[in-house]
FIBA-560109 format. One record per residue (C-alpha): z, x, y negated. Coordinates in steps of 0.2 Angstrom, whole numbers, plus 5000, padded with zeros to 4 digits. Layout:
<nodes>
<node <Z,X,Y>>,
...
</nodes>
This chain:
<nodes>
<node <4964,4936,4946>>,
<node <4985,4933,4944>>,
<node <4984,4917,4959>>,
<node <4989,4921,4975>>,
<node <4993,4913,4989>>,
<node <5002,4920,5004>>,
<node <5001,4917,5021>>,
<node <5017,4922,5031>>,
<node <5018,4926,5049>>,
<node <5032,4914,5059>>,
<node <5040,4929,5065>>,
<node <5046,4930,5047>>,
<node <5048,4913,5042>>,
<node <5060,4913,5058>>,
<node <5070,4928,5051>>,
<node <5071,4920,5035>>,
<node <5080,4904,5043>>,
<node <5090,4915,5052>>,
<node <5111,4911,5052>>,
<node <5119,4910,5033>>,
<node <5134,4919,5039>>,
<node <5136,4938,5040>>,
<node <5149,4943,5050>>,
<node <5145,4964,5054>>,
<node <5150,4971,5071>>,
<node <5165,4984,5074>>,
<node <5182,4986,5065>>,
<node <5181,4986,5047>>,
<node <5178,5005,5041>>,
<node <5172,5011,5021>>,
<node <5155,5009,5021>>,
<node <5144,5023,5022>>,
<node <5133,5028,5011>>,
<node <5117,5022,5014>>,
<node <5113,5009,5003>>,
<node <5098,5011,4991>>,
<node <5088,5000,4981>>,
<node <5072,5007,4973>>,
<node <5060,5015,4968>>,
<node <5073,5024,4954>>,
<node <5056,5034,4948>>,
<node <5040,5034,4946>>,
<node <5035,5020,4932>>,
<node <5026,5014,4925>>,
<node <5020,5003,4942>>,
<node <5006,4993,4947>>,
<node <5012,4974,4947>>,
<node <5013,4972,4966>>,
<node <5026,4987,4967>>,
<node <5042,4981,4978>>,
<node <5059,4985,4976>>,
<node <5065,4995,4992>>,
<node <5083,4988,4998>>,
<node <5092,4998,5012>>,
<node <5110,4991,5017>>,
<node <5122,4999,5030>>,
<node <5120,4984,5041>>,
<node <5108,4972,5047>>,
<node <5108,4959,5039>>,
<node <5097,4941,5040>>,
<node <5084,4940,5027>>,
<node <5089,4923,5019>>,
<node <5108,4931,5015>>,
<node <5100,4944,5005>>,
<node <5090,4932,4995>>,
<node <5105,4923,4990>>,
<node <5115,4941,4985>>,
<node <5096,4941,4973>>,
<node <5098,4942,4955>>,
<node <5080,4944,4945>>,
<node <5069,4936,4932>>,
<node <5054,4933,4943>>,
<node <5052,4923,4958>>,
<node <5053,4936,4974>>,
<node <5050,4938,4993>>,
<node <5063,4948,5005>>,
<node <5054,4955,5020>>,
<node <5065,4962,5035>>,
<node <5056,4979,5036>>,
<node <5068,4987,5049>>,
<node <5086,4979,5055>>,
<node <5093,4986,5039>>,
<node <5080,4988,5028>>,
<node <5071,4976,5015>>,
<node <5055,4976,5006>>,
<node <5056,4964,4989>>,
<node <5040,4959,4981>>,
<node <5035,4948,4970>>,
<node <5028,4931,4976>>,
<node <5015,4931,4964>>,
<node <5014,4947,4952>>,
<node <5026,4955,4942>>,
<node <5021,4953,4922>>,
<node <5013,4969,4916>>,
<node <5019,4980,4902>>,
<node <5036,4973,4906>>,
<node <5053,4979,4912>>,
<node <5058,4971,4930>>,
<node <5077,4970,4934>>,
<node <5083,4968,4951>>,
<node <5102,4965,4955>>,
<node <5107,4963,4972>>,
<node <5126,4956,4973>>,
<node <5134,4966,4988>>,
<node <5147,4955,4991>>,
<node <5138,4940,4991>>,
<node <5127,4946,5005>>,
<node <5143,4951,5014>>,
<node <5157,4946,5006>>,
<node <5169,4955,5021>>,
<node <5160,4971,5023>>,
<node <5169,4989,5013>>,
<node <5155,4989,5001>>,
<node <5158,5005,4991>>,
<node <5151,4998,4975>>,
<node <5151,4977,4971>>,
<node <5132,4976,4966>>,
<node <5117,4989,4966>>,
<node <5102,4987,4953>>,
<node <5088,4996,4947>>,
<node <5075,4993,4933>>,
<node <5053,4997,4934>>,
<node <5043,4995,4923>>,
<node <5025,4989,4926>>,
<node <5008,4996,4918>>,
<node <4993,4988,4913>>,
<node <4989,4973,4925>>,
<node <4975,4982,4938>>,
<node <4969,4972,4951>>,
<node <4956,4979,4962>>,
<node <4944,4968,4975>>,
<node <4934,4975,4986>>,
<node <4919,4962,4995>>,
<node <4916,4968,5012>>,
<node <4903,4955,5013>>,
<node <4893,4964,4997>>,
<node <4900,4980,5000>>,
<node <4905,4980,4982>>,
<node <4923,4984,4972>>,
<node <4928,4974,4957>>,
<node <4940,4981,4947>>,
<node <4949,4970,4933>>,
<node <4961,4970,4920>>,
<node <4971,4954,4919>>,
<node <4956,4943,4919>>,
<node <4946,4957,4912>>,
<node <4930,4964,4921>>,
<node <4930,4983,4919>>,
<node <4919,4988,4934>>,
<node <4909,4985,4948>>,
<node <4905,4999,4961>>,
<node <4897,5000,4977>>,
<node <4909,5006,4990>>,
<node <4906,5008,5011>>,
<node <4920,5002,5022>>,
<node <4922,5003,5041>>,
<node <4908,5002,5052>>,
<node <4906,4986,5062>>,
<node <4910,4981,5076>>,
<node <4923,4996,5080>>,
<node <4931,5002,5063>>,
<node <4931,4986,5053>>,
<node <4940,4988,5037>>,
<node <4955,4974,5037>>,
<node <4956,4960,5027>>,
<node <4972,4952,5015>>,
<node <4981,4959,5001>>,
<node <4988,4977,5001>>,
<node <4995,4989,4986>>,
<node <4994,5006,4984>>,
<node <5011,5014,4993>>,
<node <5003,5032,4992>>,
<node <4993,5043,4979>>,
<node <4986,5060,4985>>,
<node <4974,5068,4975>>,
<node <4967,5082,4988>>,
<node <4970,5076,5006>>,
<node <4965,5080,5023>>,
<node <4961,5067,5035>>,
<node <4961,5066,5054>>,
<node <4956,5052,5066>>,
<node <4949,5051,5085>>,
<node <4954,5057,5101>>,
<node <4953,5076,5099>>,
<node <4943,5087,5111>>,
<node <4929,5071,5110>>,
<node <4916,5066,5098>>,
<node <4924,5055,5089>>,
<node <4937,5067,5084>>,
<node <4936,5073,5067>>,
<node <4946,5083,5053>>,
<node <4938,5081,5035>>,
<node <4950,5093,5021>>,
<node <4948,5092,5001>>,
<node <4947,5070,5004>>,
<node <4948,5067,4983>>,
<node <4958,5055,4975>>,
<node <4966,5046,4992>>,
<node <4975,5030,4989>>,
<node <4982,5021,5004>>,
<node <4985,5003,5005>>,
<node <4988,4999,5024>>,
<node <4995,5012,5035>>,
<node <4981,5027,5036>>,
<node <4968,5015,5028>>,
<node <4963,5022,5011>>,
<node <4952,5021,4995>>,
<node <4945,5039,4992>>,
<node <4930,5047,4987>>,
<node <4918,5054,4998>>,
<node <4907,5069,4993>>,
<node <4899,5070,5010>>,
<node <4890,5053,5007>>,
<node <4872,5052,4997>>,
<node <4873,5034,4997>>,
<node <4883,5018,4995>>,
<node <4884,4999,5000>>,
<node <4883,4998,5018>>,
<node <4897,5000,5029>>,
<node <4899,5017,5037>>,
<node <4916,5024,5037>>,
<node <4932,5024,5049>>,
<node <4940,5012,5042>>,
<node <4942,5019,5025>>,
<node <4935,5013,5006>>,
<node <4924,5026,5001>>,
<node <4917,5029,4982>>,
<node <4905,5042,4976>>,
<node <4913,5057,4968>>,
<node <4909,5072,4960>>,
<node <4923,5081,4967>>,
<node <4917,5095,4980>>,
<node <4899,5087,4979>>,
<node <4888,5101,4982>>,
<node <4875,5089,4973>>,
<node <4884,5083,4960>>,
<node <4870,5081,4946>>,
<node <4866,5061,4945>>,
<node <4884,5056,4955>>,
<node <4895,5044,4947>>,
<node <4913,5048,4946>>,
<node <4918,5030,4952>>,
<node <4934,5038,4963>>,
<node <4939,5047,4951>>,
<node <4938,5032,4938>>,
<node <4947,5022,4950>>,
<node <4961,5035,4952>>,
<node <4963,5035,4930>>,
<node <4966,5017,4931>>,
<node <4977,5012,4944>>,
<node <4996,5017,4950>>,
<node <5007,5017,4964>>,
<node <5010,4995,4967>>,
<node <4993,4993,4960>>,
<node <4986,4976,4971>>,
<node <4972,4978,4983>>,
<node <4962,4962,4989>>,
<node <4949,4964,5002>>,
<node <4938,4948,5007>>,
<node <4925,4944,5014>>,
<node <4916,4950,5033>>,
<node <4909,4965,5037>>,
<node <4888,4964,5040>>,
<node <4884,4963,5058>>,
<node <4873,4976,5061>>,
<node <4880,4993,5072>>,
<node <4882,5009,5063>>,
<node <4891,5024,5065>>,
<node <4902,5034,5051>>,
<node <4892,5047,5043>>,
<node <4897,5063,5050>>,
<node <4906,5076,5038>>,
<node <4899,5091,5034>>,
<node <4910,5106,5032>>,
<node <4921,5107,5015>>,
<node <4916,5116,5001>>,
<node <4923,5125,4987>>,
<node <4943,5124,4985>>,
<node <4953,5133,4998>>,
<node <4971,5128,4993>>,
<node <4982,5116,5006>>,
<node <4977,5099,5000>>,
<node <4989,5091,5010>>,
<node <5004,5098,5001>>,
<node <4996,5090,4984>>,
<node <5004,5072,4986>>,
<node <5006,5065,4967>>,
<node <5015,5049,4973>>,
<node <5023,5039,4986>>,
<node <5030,5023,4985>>,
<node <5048,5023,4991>>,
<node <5046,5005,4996>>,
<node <5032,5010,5007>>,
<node <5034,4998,5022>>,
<node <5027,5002,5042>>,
<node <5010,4999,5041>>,
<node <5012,4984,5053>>,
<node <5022,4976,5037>>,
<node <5009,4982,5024>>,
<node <4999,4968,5023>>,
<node <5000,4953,5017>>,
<node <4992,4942,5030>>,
<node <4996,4946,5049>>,
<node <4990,4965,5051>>,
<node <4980,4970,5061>>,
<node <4985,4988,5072>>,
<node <4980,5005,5064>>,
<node <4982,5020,5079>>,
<node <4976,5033,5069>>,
<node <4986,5042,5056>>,
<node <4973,5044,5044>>,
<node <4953,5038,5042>>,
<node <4938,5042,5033>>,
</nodes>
């Protein structure tokens, strides 16, 4: 499970060639502070958790790389004109403390940097991989090389909310959620509250559990990963707790790999029932969110495809 091959769109390999000589606009002025490298909090991490970079400039990708000072072979993804997204290009080691140096004025040696160099240190956990088969509608969920579980999951429905393919981590942990998606005022609107154990791995895509689903292994959500769950399950007796199981094992940076094609056969997401049981705001109940977390067209790994709505089922 620790091989990977990435496939980079030419937009960034483009931006990575770009010019080797910073030269920042504007007379020279004490830089403002607004650099930031993290995430600062949070370990231990999955081993697909970036390092977060934020400079007062713009800056080309391939100077950045060269102002780099780390153990483990890394990838710099322009994010935003000044903001930066290093991963590792494979994984990081788990159980392990991960360094990252960024020399300031190597990247620019003639802007007013406040400080010569920033750096910050995570520390990764055990080294969860999960895979999820659209093909077998199927999640596999490993330690190093490890088996520990397979569980049947439903993805999006074909043809319109197919689940995307490529390589993802977890960016955000919520364990009570409330989702929305659709065009409100139609019949594809929808707003589901007390969503269990949400973890979101590409823009509003995320693996959660779904107590309004008596069945699993064919495709029939929004786009989401759904697992059985005992939370607000008005029929809980006989239901495995597979999301929350799920949510025991893995961590923010926790990689995700989906594979496979979603089975040709039209179906619509179930509908969802009324909530049950808890009454507190479970949008306010956010346990986690990465601050490396990129824009949802820079999430995955492979080229993305477009998520509109804020959040799916």
């Amino acid at each position: 499970m620790r091989s990977r091959i990435r496939t980079w769109p030419l937009g960034l390999i483009l931006l990575a060639l770009a010019g080797t000589t910073v030269r920042p606009s504007g007379p020279a002025r004490a830089a403002p502070e607004t650099t930031y490298l993290g995430p600062a909090a949070g370990s231990p991490f999955g081993v697909d958790e970036p390092f977060s970079l934020r400079l007062p400039v713009a800056i080309p990708v391939a100077a950045v790389r060269r102002g780099l000072r780390t153990e483990q072979p890394v990838e710099v993804i322009g994010r935003q004109k000044d903001r930066y997204r290093i991963q590792p290009r494979n994984l990081w080691p788990a159980d392990r403390r991960v360094r990252m140096v960024v020399n300031l004025r190597r990247i620019a040696p003639s802007w007013p940097w406040a400080h010569p160099s920033l750096q910050d240190t995570i520390t990764t956990g055990a080294d969860i991989q999960v895979s999820v088969s659209l093909t077998t509608q199927q999640m596999a969920v490993y330690d190093g090389e490890h088996l520990l579980q397979i569980m049947p999951v439903s993805t999006g429905a074909w043809p319109r909310y197919v689940t995307p393919t490529g390589h993802f981590y977890i960016f955000r942990r919520v364990r009570w959620d409330t989702m929305t998606g659709g065009t409100r005022g139609t019949a594809d609107y929808y707003r589901v509250a007390h969503v269990p154990y949400a973890q979101y791995i590409f823009g509003g895509i995320a693996i959660h559990g779904a107590w309004w689903a008596r069945s699993f292994g064919e495709p029939r959500s929004h786009g989401c990963i759904q697992l059985a769950t005992k939370a607000e399950n008005a029929h809980p007796q006989g239901v495995p707790e597979d999301a929350g199981w799920l949510w025991s094992v893995t961590r923010l940076g926790t990689p995700i790999t989906i594979t496979g094609t979603t089975p040709h056969f039209e179906t619509r997401p179930i509908r969802y029932p009324a909530s049950v049981g808890r009454s507190a705001d479970p949008g306010a109940a956010a346990v986690g969110q990465s601050p490396a977390t990129p824009d949802p067209q820079q999430q995955k790994r492979l080229p993305p495809q477009r998520v509109e709505s804020p959040a799916f089922g």
